[in-house]
Each structure stands twice: as C-alpha cells, then as structure tokens.
Residue, then its C-alpha position, 0 to 999 in steps of 0.5 A: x346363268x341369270x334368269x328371266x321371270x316366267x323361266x322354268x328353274x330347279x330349285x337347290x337348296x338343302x334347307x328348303x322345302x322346295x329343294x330339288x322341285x322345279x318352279x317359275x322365277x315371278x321376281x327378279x331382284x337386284x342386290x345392293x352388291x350388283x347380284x340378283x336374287x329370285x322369287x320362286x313360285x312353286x305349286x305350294x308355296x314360293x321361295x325368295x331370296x334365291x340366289x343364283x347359284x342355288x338355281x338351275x335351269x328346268x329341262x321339261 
C-alpha cells in the first residue's frame, strides 16, 4: 500500500525511537529505483527515509 502525505501510519522499525507509534506521512519521496520513501512527523520528532514496507496504516 503506498501512502498519501496527511495519512495516519504506525511506524515499524526496531531500530527507531518511533518504532510502534503512529505518526503523519508530511513527505513522500521517490527513489532513483521507482520506490517511494517517507517523512514521518511524530509528536517528538520525525523520521525520513521510510520505507514503505516498514509503514502500515493507523486505525484510529
């Protein structure tokens, strides 16, 4: 699933101070390869060069 900026996303990624909170996709980015990758704003911070993968959407 690819995201929008203003989604709602869960953020998964063991190595991240933001691993299991949700946050707002505020960038969406394009690889060189085709693959998009994500800006994440959290209430503490943000996190950038997400990938996809690591995203999933935020049910509240």
């Amino acid at each position: 699933m690819s995201f929008e900026e203003d989604d709602r996303a869960v953020l998964h990624d063991e190595h991240s101070e933001f691993d299991g909170e949700t946050g707002t996709v505020t960038q969406v980015m394009e690889t060189m390869f085709g693959d998009a990758t994500y800006t994440v704003t959290f209430e503490e911070g943000q996190e950038s060069g997400v990938p996809e993968d690591a995203l999933e959407p935020a049910t509240e």
